[in-house]
Chimera marker file (.cmm) of the C-alpha trace (Angstrom):
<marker_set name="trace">
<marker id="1" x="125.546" y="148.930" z="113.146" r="1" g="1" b="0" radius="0.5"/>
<marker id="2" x="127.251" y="147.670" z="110.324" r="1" g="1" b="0" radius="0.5"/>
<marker id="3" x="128.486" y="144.737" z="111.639" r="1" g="1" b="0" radius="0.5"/>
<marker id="4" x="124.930" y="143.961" z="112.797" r="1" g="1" b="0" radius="0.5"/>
<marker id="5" x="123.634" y="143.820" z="109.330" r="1" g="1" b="0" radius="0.5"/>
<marker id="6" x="127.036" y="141.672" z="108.205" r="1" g="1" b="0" radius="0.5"/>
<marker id="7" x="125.985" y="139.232" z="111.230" r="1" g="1" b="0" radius="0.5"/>
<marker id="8" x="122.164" y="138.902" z="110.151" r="1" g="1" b="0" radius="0.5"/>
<marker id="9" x="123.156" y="138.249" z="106.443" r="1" g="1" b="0" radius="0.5"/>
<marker id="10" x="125.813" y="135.815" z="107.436" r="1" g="1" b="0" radius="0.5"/>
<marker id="11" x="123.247" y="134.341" z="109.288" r="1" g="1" b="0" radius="0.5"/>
<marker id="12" x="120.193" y="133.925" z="106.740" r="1" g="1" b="0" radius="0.5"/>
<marker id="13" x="123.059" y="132.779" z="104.351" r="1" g="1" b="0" radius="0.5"/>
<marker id="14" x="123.977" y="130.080" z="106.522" r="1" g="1" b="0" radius="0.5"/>
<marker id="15" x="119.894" y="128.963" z="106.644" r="1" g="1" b="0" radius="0.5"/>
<marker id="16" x="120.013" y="128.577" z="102.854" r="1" g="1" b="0" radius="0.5"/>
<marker id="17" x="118.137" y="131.531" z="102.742" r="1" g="1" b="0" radius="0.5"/>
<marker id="18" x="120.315" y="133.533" z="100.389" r="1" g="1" b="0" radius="0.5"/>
<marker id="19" x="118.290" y="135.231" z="97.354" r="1" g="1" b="0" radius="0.5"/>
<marker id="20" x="119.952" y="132.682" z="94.908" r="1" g="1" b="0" radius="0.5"/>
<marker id="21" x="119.111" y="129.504" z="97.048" r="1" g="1" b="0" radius="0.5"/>
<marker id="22" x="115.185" y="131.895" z="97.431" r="1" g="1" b="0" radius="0.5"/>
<marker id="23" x="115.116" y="131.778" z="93.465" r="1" g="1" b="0" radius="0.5"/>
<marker id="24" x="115.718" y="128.655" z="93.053" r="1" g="1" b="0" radius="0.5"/>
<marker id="25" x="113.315" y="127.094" z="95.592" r="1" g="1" b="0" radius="0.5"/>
<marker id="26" x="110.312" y="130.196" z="93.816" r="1" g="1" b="0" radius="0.5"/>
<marker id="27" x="111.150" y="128.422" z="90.204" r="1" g="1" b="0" radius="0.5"/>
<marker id="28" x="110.918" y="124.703" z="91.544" r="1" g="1" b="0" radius="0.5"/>
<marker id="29" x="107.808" y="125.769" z="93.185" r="1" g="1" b="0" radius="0.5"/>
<marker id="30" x="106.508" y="127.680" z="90.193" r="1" g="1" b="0" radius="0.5"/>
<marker id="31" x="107.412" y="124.700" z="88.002" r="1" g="1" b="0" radius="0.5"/>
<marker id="32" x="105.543" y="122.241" z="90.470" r="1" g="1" b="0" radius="0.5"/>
<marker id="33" x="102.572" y="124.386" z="90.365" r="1" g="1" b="0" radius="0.5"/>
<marker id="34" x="102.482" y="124.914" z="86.595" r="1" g="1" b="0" radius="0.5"/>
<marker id="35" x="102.234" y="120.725" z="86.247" r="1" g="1" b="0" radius="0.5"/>
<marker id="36" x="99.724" y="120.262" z="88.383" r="1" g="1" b="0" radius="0.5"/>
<marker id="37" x="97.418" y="122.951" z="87.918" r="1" g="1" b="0" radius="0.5"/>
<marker id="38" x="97.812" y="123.358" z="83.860" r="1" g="1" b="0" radius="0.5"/>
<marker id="39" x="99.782" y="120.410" z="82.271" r="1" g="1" b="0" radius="0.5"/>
<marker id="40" x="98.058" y="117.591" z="84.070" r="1" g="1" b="0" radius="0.5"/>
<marker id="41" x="94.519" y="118.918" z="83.778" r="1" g="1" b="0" radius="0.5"/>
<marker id="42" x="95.603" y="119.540" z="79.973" r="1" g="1" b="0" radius="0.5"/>
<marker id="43" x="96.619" y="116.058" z="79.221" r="1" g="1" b="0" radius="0.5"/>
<marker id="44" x="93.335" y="114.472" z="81.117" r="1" g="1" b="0" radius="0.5"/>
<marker id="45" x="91.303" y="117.020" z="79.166" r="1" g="1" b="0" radius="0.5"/>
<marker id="46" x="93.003" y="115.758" z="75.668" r="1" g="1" b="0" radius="0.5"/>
<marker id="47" x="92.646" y="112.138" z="76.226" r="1" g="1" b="0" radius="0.5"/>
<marker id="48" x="89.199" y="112.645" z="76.884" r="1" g="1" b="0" radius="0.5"/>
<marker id="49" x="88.740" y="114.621" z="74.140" r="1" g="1" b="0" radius="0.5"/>
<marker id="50" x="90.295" y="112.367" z="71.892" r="1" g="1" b="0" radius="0.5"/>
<marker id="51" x="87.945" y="109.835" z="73.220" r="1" g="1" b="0" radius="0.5"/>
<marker id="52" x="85.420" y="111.988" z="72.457" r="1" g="1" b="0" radius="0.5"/>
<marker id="53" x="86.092" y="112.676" z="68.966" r="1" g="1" b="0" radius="0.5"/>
<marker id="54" x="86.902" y="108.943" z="68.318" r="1" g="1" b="0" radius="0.5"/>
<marker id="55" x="83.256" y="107.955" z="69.773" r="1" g="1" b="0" radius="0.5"/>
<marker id="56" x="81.369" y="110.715" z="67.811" r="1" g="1" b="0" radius="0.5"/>
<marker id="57" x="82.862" y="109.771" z="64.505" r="1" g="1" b="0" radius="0.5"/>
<marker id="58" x="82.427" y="105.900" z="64.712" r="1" g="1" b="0" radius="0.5"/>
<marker id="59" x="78.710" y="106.621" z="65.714" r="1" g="1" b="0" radius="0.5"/>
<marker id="60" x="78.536" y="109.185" z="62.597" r="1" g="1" b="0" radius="0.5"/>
<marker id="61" x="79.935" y="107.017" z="60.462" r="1" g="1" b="0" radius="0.5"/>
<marker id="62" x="77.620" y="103.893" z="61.427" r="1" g="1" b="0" radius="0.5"/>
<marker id="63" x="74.558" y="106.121" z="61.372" r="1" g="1" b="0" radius="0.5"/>
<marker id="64" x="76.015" y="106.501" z="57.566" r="1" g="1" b="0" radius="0.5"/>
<marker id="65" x="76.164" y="103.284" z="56.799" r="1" g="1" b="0" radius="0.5"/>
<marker id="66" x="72.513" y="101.948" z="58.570" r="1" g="1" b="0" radius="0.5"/>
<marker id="67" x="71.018" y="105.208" z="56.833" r="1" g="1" b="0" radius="0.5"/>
<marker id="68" x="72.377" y="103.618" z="52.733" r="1" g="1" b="0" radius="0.5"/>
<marker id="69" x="71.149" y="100.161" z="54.664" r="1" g="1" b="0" radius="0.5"/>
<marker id="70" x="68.145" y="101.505" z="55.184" r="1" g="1" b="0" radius="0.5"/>
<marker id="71" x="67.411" y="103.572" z="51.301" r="1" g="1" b="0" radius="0.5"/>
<marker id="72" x="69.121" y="100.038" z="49.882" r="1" g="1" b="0" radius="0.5"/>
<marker id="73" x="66.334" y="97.766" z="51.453" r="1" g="1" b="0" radius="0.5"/>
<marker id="74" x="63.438" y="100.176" z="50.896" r="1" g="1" b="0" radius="0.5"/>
<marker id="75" x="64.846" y="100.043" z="46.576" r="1" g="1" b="0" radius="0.5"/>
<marker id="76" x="65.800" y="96.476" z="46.111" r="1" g="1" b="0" radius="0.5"/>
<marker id="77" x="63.399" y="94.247" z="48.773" r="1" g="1" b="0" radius="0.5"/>
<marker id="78" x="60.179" y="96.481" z="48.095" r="1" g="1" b="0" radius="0.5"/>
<marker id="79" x="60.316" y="96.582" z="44.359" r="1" g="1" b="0" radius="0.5"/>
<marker id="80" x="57.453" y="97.583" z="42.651" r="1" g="1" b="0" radius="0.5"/>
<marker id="81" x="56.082" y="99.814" z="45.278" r="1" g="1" b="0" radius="0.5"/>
<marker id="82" x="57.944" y="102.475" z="44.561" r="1" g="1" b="0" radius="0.5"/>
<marker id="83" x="58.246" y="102.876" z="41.147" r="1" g="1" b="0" radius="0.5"/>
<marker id="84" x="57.538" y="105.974" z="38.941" r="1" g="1" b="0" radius="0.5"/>
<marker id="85" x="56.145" y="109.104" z="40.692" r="1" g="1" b="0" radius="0.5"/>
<marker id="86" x="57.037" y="107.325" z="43.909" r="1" g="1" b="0" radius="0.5"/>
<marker id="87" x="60.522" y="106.653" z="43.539" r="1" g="1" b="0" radius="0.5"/>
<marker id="88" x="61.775" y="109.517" z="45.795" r="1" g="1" b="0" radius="0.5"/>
<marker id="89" x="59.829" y="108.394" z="48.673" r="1" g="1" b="0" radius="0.5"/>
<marker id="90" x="62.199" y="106.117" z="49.955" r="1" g="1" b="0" radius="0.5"/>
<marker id="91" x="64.762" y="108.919" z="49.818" r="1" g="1" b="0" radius="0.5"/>
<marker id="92" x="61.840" y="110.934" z="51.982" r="1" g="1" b="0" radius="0.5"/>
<marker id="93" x="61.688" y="107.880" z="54.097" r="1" g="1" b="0" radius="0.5"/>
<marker id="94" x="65.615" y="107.670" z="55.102" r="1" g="1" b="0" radius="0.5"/>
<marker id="95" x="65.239" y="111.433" z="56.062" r="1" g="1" b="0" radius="0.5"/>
<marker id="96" x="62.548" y="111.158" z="58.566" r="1" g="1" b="0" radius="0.5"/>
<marker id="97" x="64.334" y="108.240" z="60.126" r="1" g="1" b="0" radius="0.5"/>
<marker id="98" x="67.250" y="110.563" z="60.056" r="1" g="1" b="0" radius="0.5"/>
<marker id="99" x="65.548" y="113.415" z="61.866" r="1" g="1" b="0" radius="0.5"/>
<marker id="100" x="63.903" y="111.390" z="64.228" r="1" g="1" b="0" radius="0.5"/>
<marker id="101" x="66.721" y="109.884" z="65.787" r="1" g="1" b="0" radius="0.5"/>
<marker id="102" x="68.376" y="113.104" z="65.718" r="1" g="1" b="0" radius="0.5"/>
<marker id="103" x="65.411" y="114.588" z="67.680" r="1" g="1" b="0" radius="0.5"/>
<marker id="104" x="65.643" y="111.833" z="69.962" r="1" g="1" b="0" radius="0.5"/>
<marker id="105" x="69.535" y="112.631" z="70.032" r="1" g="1" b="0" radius="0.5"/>
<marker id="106" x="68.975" y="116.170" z="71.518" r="1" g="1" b="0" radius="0.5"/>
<marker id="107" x="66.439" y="115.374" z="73.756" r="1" g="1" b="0" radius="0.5"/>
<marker id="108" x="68.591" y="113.008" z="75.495" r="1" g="1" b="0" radius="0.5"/>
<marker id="109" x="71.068" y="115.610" z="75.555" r="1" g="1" b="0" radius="0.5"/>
<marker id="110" x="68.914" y="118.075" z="76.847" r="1" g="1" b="0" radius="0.5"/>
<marker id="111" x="67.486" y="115.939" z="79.666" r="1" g="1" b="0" radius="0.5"/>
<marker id="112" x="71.315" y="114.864" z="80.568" r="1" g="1" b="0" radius="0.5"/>
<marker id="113" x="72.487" y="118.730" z="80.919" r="1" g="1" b="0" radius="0.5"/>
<marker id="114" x="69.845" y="119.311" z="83.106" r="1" g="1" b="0" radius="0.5"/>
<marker id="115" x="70.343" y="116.632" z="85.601" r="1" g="1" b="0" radius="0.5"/>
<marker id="116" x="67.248" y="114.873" z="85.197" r="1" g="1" b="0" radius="0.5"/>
<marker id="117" x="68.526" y="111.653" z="84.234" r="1" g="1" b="0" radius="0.5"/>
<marker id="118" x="66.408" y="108.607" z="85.847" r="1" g="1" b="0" radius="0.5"/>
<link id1="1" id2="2" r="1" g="1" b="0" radius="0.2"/>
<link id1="2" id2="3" r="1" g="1" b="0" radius="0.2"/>
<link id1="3" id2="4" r="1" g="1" b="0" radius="0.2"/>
<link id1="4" id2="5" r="1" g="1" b="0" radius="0.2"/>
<link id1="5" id2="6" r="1" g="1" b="0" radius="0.2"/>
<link id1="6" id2="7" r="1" g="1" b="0" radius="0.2"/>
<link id1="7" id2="8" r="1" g="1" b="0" radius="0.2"/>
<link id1="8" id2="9" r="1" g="1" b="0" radius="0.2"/>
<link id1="9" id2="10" r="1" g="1" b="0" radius="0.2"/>
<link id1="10" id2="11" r="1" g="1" b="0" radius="0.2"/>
<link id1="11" id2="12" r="1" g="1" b="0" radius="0.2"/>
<link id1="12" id2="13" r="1" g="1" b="0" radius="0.2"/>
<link id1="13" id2="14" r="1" g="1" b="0" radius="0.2"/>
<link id1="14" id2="15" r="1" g="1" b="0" radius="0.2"/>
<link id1="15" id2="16" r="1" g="1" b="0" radius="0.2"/>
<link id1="16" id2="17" r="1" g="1" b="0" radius="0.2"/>
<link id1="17" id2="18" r="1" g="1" b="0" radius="0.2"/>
<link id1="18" id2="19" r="1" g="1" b="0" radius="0.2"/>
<link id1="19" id2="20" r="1" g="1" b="0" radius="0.2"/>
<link id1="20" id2="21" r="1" g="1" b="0" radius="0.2"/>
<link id1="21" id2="22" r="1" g="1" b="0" radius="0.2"/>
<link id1="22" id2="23" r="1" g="1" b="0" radius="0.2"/>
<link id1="23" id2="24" r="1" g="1" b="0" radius="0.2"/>
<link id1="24" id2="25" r="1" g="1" b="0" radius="0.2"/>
<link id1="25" id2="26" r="1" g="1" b="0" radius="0.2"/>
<link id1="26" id2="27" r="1" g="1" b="0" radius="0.2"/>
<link id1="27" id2="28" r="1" g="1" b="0" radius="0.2"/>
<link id1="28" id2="29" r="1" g="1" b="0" radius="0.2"/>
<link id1="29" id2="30" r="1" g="1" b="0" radius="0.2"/>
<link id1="30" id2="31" r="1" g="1" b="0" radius="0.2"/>
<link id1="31" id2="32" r="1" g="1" b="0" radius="0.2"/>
<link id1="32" id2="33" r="1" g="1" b="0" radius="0.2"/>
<link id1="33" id2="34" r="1" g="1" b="0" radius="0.2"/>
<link id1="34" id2="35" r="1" g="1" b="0" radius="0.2"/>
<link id1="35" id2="36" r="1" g="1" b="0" radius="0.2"/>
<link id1="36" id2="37" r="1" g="1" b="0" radius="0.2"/>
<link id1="37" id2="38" r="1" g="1" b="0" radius="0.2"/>
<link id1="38" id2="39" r="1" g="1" b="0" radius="0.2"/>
<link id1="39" id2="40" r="1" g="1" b="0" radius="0.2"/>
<link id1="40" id2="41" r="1" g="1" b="0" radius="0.2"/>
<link id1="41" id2="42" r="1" g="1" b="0" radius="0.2"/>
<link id1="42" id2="43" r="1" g="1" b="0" radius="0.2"/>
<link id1="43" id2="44" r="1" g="1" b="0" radius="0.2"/>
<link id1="44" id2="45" r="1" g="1" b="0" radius="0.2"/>
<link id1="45" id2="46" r="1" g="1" b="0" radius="0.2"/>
<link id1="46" id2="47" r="1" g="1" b="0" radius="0.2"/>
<link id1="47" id2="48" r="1" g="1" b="0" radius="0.2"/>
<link id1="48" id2="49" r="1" g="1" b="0" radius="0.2"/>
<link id1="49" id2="50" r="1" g="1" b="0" radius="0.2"/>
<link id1="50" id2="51" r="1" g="1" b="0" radius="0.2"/>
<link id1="51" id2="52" r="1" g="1" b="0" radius="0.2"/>
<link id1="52" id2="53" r="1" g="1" b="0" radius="0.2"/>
<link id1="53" id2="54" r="1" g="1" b="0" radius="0.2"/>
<link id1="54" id2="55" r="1" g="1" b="0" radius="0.2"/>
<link id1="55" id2="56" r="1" g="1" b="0" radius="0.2"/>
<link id1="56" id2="57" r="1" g="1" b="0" radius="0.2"/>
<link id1="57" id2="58" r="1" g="1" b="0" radius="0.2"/>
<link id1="58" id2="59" r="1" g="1" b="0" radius="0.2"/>
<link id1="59" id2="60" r="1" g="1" b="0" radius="0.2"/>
<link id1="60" id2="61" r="1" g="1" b="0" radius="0.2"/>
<link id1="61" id2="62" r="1" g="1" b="0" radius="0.2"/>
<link id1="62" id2="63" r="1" g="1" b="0" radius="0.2"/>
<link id1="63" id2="64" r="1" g="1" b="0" radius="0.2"/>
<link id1="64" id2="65" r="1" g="1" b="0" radius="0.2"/>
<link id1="65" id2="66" r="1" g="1" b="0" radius="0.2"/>
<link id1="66" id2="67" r="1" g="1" b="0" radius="0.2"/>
<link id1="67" id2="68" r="1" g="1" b="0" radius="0.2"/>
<link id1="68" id2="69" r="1" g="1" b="0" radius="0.2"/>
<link id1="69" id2="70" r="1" g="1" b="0" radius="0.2"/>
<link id1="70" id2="71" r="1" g="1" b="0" radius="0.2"/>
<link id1="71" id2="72" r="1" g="1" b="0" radius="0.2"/>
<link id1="72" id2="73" r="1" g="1" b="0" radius="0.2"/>
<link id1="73" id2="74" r="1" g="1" b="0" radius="0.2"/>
<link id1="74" id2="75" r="1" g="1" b="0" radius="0.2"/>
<link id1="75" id2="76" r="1" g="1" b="0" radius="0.2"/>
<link id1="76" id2="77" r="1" g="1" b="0" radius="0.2"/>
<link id1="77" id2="78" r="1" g="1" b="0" radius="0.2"/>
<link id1="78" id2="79" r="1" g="1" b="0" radius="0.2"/>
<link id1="79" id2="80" r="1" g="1" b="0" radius="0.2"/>
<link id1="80" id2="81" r="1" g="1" b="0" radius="0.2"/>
<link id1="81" id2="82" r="1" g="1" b="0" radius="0.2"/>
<link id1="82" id2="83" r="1" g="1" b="0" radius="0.2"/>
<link id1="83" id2="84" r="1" g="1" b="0" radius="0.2"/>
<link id1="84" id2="85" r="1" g="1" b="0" radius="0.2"/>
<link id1="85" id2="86" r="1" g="1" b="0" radius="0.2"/>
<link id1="86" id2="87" r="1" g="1" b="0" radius="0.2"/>
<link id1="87" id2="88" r="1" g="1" b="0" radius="0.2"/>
<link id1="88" id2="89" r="1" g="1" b="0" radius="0.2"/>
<link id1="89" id2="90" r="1" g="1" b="0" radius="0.2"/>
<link id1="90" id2="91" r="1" g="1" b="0" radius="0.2"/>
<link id1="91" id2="92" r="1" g="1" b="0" radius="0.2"/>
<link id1="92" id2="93" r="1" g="1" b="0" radius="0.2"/>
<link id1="93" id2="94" r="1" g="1" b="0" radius="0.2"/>
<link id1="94" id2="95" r="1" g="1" b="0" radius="0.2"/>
<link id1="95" id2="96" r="1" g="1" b="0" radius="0.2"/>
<link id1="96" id2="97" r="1" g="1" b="0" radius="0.2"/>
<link id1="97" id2="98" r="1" g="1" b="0" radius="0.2"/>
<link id1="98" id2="99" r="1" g="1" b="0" radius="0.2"/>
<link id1="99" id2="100" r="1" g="1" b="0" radius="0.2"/>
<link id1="100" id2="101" r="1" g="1" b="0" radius="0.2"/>
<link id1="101" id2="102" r="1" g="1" b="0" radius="0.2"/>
<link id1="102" id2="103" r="1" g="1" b="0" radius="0.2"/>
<link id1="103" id2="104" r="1" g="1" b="0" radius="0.2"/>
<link id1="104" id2="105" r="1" g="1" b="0" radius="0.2"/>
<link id1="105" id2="106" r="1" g="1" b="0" radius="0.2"/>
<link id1="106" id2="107" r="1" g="1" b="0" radius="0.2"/>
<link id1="107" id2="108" r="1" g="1" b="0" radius="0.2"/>
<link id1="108" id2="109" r="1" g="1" b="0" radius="0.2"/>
<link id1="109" id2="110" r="1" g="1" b="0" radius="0.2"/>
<link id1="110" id2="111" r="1" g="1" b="0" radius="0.2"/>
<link id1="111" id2="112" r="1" g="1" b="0" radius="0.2"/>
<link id1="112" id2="113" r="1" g="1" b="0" radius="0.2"/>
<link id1="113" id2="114" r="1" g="1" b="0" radius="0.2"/>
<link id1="114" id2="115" r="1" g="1" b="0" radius="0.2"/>
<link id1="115" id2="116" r="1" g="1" b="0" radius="0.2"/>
<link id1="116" id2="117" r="1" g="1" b="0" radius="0.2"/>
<link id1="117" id2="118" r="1" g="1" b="0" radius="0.2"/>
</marker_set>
C-alpha cells in the first residue's frame, strides 16, 4: 500500500503537478487576474478622470473670465446708466447670467442621466 502511494506521487510529480510547481502556477494566475480585473480598470478609470478634472476646470475657469467680461462691459460701454443707486445692478446682472446657465447646466445633466438624450 505504501508503495502505491510512492508510485502515484512519483507520478503527479513527474506531470509538474507537485505542490511547489501548483503554487507557482495559483500566484501567476492570481497575479494575471489582479491586472486585469483591478490594475487595468484602475488606470482607464484615472485617465479618464484626469480628463475629467482637466475639462471641468478649463470650463470653470472660462466661465470666470466671460462672467468679469461680462460685469466689465456692462461698467465701462454702458456708462451713465448705471450710475448712483444703480451701480450694483450690473453686479445683479452677472449673477442671473450666472444662475441661468447653471440651471441650464443641470438640466442637461439631468436629462443625460436619464437617457433621454435626442
Amino acid at each position: 500500500m505504501q508503495e502505491e502511494a510512492v508510485s502515484k506521487r512519483s507520478k503527479a510529480t513527474r506531470k509538474g503537478n507537485s505542490p511547489n510547481a501548483t503554487l507557482a502556477e495559483l500566484k501567476t494566475l492570481l497575479i494575471g487576474y489582479g491586472r486585469q480585473e483591478i490594475v487595468t480598470p484602475l488606470t482607464h478609470l484615472g485617465k479618464t478622470l484626469k480628463l475629467g478634472v482637466l475639462g471641468a476646470l478649463s470650463i470653470g475657469i472660462g466661465l470666470i473670465f466671460l462672467t468679469i467680461a461680462g460685469l466689465r462691459l456692462l461698467q465701462t460701454e454702458v456708462s451713465g446708466v448705471f450710475d448712483g443707486n444703480m451701480s450694483a445692478l450690473p453686479y445683479a446682472i452677472v449673477l442671473v447670467g450666472l444662475l441661468v446657465v447653471l440651471a441650464g447646466v443641470f438640466a442637461l445633466r439631468s436629462q443625460a442621466s436619464r437617457g433621454d438624450r435626442s
